[in-house]
C-alpha positions as CSV (number, residue, x, y, z in Angstrom):
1,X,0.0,0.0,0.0
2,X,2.8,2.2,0.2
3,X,3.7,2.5,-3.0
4,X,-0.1,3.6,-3.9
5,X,0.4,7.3,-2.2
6,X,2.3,8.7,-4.3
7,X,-0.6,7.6,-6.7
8,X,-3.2,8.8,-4.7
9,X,-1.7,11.8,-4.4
10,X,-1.6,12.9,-8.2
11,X,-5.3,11.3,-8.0
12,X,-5.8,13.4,-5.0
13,X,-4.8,16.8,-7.0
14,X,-6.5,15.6,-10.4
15,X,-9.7,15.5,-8.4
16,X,-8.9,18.8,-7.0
17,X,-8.6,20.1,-10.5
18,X,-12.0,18.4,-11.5
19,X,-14.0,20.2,-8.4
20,X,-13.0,23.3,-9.1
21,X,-14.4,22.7,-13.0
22,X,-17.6,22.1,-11.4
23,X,-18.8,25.5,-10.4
24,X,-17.4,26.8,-13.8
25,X,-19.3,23.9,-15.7
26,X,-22.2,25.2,-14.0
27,X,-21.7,29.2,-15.1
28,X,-20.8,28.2,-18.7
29,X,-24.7,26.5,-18.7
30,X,-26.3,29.0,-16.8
31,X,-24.7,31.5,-19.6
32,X,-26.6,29.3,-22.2
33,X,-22.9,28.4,-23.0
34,X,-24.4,24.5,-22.9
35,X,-23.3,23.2,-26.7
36,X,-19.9,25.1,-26.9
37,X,-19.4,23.2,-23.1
38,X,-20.1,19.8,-24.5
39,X,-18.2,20.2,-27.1
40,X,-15.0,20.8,-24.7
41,X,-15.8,18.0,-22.8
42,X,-16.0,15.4,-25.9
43,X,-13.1,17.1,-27.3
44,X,-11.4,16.6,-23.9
45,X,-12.9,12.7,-23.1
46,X,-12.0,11.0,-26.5
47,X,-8.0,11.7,-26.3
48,X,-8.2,10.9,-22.4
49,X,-9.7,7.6,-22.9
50,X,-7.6,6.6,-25.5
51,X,-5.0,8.0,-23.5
52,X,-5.8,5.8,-20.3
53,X,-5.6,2.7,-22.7
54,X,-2.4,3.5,-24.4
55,X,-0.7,3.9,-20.8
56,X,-2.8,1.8,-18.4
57,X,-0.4,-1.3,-19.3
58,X,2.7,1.0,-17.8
59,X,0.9,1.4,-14.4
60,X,-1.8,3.3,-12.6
61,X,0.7,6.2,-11.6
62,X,0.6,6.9,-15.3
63,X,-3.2,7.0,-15.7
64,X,-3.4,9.1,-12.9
65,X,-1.2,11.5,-14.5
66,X,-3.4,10.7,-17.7
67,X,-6.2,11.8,-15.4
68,X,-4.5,15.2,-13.7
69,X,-3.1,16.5,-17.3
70,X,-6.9,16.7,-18.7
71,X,-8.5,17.2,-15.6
72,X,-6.7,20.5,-15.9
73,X,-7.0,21.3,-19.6
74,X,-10.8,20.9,-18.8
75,X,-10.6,23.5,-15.8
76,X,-8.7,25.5,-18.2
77,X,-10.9,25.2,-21.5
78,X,-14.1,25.9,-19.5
79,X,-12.4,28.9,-17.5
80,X,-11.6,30.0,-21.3
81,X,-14.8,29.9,-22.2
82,X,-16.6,31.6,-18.9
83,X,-14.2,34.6,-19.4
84,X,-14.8,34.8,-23.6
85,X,-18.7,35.3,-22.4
86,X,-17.8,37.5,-19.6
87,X,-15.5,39.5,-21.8
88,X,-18.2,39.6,-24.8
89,X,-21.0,40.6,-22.1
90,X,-18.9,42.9,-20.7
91,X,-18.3,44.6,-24.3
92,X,-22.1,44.1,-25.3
93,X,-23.4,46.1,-22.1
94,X,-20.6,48.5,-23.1
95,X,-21.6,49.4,-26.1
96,X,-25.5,49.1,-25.5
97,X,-25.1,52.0,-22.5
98,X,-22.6,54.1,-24.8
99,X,-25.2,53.6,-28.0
100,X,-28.5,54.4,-25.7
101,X,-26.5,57.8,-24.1
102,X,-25.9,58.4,-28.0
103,X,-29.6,58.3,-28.6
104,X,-30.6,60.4,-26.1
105,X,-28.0,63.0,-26.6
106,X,-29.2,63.0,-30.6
107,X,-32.9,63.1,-29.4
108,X,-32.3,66.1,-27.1
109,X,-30.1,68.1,-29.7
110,X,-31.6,71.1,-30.9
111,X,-31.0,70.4,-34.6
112,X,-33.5,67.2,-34.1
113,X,-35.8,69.5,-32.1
114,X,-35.5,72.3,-34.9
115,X,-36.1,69.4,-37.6
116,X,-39.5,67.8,-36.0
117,X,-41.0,71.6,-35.5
C-alpha cells in the first residue's frame, strides 16, 4: 500500500482540479454556453480515454497522470470559455449603455428638435 500514495496523491490533486471545474461547468450552462461546453468535454474525453488505454499497461501512476493533465485542460478550457462570455458581455453592455447615451444626446439636440418643428 505504500507504493499507492504517491498515486493517490496525483489522484488526489487531479480530483482537485475536477472540483473546481464544477462550479465553472455550472456558469458556462447557466450562460446558455451549454453546446460550446459539450463540445469541450467530448473534445477533452475522446483523447483521455484513449490515452488511459495507451498507458494503463505502464501502471496506474501513469493513468493518474493521464487523469491530472486533462482534468486541468478541462478547468482550463471551461475557464476559457466563462471569461470569452464574460468579456463579450462585458463589451455588449458597453456598447449598448454608450449607444442608448448616444440616442438620447441626438434626441435632445436642438437640430433634431428644430427638424420635428
Amino acid at each position: 500500500w505504500i507504493s499507492m500514495i504517491e498515486c493517490f496523491k496525483v489522484l488526489l490533486i487531479s480530483f482537485i482540479f475536477a472540483s473546481l471545474s464544477n462550479p465553472i461547468l455550472a456558469m458556462n450552462n447557466a450562460a446558455a454556453r451549454v453546446k460550446p461546453q459539450t463540445i469541450i468535454e467530448i473534445i477533452l474525453t475522446v483523447p483521455m480515454i484513449a490515452g488511459l488505454i495507451f498507458v494503463s499497461p505502464y501502471g496506474i501512476e501513469n493513468a493518474a497522470l493521464v487523469l491530472l493533465i486533462f482534468n486541468v485542460l478541462f478547468l482550463l478550457a471551461s475557464y476559457y470559455l466563462l471569461n470569452s462570455y464574460t468579456i463579450n458581455y462585458k463589451i455588449e453592455t458597453f456598447i449598448f449603455f454608450i449607444t442608448k447615451k448616444l440616442a438620447k444626446r441626438i434626441s435632445n439636440s436642438p437640430a433634431i428638435n428644430a427638424i420635428q418643428l
